[in-house]
PDB file of N, CA, C and O in Angstrom:
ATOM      1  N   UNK A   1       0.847  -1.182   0.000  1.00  0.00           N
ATOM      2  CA  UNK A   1       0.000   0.000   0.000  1.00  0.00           C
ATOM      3  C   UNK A   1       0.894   1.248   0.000  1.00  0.00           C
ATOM      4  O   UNK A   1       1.828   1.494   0.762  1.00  0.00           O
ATOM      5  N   UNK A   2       0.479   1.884  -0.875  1.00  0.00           N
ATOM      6  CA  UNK A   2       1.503   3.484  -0.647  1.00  0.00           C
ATOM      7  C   UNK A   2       0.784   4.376   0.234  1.00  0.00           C
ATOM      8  O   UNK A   2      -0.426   4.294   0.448  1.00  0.00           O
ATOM      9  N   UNK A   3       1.750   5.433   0.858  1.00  0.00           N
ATOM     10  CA  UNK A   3       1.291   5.983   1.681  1.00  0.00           C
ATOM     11  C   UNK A   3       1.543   7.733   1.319  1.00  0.00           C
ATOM     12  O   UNK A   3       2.608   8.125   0.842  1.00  0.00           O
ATOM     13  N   UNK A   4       0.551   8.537   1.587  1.00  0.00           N
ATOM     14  CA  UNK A   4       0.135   9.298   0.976  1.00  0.00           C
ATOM     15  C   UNK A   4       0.677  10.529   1.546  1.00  0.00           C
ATOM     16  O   UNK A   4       0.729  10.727   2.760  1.00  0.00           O
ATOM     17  N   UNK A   5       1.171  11.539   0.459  1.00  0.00           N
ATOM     18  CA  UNK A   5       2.364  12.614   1.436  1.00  0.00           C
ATOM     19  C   UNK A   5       1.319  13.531   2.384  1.00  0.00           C
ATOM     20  O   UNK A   5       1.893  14.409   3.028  1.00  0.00           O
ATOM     21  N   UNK A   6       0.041  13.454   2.533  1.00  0.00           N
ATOM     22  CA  UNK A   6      -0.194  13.895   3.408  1.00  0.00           C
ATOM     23  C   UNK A   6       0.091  13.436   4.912  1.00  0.00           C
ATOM     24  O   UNK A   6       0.231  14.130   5.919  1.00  0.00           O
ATOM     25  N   UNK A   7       0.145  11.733   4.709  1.00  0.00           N
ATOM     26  CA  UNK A   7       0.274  10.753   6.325  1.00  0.00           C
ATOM     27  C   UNK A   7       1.727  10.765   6.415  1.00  0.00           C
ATOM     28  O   UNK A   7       2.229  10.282   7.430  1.00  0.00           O
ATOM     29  N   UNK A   8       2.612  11.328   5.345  1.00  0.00           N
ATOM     30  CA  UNK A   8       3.923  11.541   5.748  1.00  0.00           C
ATOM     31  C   UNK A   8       3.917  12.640   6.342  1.00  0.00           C
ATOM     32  O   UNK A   8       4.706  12.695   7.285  1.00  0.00           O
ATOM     33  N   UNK A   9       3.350  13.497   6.155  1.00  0.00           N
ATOM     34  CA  UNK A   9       3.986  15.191   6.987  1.00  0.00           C
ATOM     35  C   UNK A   9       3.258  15.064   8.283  1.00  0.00           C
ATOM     36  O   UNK A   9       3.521  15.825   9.214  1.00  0.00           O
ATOM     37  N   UNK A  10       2.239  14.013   8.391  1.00  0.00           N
ATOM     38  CA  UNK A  10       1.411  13.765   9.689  1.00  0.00           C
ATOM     39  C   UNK A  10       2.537  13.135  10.572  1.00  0.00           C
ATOM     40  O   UNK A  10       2.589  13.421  11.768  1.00  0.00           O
ATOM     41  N   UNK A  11       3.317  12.399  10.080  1.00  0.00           N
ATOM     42  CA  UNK A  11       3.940  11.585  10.868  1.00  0.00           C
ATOM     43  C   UNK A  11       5.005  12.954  11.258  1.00  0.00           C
ATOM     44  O   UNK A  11       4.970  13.615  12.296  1.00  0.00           O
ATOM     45  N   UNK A  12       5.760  13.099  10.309  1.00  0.00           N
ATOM     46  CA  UNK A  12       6.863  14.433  10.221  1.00  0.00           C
ATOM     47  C   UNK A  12       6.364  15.307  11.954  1.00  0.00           C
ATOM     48  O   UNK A  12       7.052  15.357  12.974  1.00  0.00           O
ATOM     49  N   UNK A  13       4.950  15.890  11.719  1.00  0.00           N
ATOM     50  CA  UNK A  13       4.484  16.484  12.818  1.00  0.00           C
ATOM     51  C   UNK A  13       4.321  15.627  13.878  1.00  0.00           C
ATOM     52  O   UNK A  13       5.085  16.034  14.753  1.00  0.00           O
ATOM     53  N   UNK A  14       3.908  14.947  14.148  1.00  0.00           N
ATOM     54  CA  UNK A  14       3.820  13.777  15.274  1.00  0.00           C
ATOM     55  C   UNK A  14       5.140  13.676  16.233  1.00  0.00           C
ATOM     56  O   UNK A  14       5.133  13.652  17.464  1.00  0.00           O
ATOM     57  N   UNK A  15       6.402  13.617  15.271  1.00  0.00           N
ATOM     58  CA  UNK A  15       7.790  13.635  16.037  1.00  0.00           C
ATOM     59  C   UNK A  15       8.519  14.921  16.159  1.00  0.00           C
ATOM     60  O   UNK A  15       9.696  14.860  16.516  1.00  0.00           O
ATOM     61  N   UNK A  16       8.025  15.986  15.933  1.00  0.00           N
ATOM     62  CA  UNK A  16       8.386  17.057  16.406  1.00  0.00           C
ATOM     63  C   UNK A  16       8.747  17.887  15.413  1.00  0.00           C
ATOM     64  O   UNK A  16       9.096  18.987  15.843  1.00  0.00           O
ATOM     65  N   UNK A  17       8.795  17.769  14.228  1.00  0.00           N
ATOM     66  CA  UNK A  17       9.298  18.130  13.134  1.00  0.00           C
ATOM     67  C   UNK A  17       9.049  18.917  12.325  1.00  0.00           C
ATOM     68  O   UNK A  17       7.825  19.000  12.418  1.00  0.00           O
ATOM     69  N   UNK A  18       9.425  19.736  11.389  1.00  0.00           N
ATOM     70  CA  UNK A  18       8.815  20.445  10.705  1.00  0.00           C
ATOM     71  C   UNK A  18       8.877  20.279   8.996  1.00  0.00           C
ATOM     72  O   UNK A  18       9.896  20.719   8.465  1.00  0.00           O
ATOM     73  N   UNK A  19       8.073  19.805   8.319  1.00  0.00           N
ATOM     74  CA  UNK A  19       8.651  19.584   6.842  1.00  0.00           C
ATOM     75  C   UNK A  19       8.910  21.029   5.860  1.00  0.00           C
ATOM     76  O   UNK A  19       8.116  21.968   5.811  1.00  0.00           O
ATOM     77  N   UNK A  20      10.111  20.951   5.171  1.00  0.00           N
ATOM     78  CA  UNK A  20      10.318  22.841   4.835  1.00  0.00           C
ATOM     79  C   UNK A  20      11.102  22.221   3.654  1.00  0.00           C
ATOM     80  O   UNK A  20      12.256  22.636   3.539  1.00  0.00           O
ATOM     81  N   UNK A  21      10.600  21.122   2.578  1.00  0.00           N
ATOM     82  CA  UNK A  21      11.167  21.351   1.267  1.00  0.00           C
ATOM     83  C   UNK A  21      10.777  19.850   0.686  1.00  0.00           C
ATOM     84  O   UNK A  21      10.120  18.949   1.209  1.00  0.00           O
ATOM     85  N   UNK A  22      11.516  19.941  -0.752  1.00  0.00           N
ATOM     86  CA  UNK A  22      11.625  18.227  -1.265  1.00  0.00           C
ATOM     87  C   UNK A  22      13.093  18.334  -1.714  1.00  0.00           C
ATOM     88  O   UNK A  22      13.628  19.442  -1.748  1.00  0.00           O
ATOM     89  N   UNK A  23      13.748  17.242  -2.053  1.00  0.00           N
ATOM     90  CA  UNK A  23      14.832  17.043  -2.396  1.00  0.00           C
ATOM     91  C   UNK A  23      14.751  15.716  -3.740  1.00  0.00           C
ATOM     92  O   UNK A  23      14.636  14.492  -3.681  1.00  0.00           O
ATOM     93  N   UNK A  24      14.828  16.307  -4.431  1.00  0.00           N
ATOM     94  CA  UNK A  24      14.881  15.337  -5.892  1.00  0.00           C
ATOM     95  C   UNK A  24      13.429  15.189  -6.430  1.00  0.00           C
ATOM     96  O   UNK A  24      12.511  15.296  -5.617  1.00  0.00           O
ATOM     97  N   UNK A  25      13.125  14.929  -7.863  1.00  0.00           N
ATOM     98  CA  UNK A  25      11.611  14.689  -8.227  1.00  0.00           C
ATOM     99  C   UNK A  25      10.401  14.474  -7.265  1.00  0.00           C
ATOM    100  O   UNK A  25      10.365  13.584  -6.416  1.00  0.00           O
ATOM    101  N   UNK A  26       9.310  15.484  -7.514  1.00  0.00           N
ATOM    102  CA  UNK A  26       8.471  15.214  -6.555  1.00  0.00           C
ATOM    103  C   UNK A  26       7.677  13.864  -6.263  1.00  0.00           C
ATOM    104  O   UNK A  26       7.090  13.333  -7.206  1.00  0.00           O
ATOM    105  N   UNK A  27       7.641  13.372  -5.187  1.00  0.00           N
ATOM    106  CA  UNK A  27       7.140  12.178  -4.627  1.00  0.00           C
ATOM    107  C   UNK A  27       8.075  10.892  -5.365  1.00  0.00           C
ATOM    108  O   UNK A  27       7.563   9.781  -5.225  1.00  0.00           O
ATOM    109  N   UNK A  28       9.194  10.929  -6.017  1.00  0.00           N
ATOM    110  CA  UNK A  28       9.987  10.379  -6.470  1.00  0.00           C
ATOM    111  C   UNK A  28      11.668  10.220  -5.311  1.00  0.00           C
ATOM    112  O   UNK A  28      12.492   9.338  -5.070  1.00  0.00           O
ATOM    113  N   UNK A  29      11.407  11.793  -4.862  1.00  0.00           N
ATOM    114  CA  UNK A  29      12.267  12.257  -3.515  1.00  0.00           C
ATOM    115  C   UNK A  29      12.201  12.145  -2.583  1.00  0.00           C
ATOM    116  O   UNK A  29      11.470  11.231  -2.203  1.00  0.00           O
ATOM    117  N   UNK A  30      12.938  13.016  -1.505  1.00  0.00           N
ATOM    118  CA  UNK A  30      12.804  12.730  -0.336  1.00  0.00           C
ATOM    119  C   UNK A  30      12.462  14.032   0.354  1.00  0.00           C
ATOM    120  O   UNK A  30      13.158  14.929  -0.122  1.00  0.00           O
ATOM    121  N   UNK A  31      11.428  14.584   1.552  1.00  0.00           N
ATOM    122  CA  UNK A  31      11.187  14.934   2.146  1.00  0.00           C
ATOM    123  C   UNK A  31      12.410  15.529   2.970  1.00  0.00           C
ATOM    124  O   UNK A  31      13.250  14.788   3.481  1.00  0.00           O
ATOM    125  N   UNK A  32      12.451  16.745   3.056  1.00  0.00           N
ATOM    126  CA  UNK A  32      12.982  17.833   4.023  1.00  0.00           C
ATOM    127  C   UNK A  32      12.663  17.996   4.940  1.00  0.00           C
ATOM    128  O   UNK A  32      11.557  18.509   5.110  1.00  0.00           O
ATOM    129  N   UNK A  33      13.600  17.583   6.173  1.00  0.00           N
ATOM    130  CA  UNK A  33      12.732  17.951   7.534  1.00  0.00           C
ATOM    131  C   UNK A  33      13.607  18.419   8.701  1.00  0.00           C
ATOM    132  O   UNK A  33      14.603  17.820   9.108  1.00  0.00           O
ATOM    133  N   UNK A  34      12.983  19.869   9.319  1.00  0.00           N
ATOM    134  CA  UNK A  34      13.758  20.156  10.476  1.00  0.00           C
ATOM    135  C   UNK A  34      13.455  19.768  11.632  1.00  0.00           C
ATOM    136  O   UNK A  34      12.450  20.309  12.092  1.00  0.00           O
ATOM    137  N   UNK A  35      14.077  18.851  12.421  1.00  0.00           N
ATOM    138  CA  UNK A  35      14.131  18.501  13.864  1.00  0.00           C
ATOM    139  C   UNK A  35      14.476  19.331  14.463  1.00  0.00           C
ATOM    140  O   UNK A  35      15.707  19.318  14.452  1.00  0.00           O
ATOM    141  N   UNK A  36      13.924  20.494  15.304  1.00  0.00           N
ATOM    142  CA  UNK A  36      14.700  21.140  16.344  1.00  0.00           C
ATOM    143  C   UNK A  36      15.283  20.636  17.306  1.00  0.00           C
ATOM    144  O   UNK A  36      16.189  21.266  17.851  1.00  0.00           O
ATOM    145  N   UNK A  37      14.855  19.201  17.813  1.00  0.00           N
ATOM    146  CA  UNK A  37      15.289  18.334  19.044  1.00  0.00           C
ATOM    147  C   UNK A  37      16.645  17.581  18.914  1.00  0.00           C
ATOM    148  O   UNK A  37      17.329  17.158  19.847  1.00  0.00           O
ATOM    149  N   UNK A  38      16.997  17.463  17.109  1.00  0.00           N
ATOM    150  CA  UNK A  38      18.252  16.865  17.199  1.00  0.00           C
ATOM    151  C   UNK A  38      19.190  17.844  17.125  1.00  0.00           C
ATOM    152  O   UNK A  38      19.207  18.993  16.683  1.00  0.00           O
ATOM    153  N   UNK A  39      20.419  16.703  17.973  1.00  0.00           N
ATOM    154  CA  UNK A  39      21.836  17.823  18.033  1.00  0.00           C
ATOM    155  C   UNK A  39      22.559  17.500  16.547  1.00  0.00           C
ATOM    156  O   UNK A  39      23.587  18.092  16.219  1.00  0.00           O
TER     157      UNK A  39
END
């Protein structure tokens, strides 16, 4: 089952995160994400 970039940025938010880009072809790529919690 694929999972849908909305239940990805759900998850993204869930762990503290903030999603702020894509990196390579869309939905082909990977998701940008700032953790403020990691060092």
């Amino acid at each position: 089952m694929k999972v849908s970039l909305y239940e990805k940025v759900f998850k993204v938010y869930k762990m503290g995160g903030w999603p702020c880009g894509w990196k390579g072809e869309y939905l082909k790529g990977k998701m940008i994400v700032y953790l403020p919690n990691e060092k």
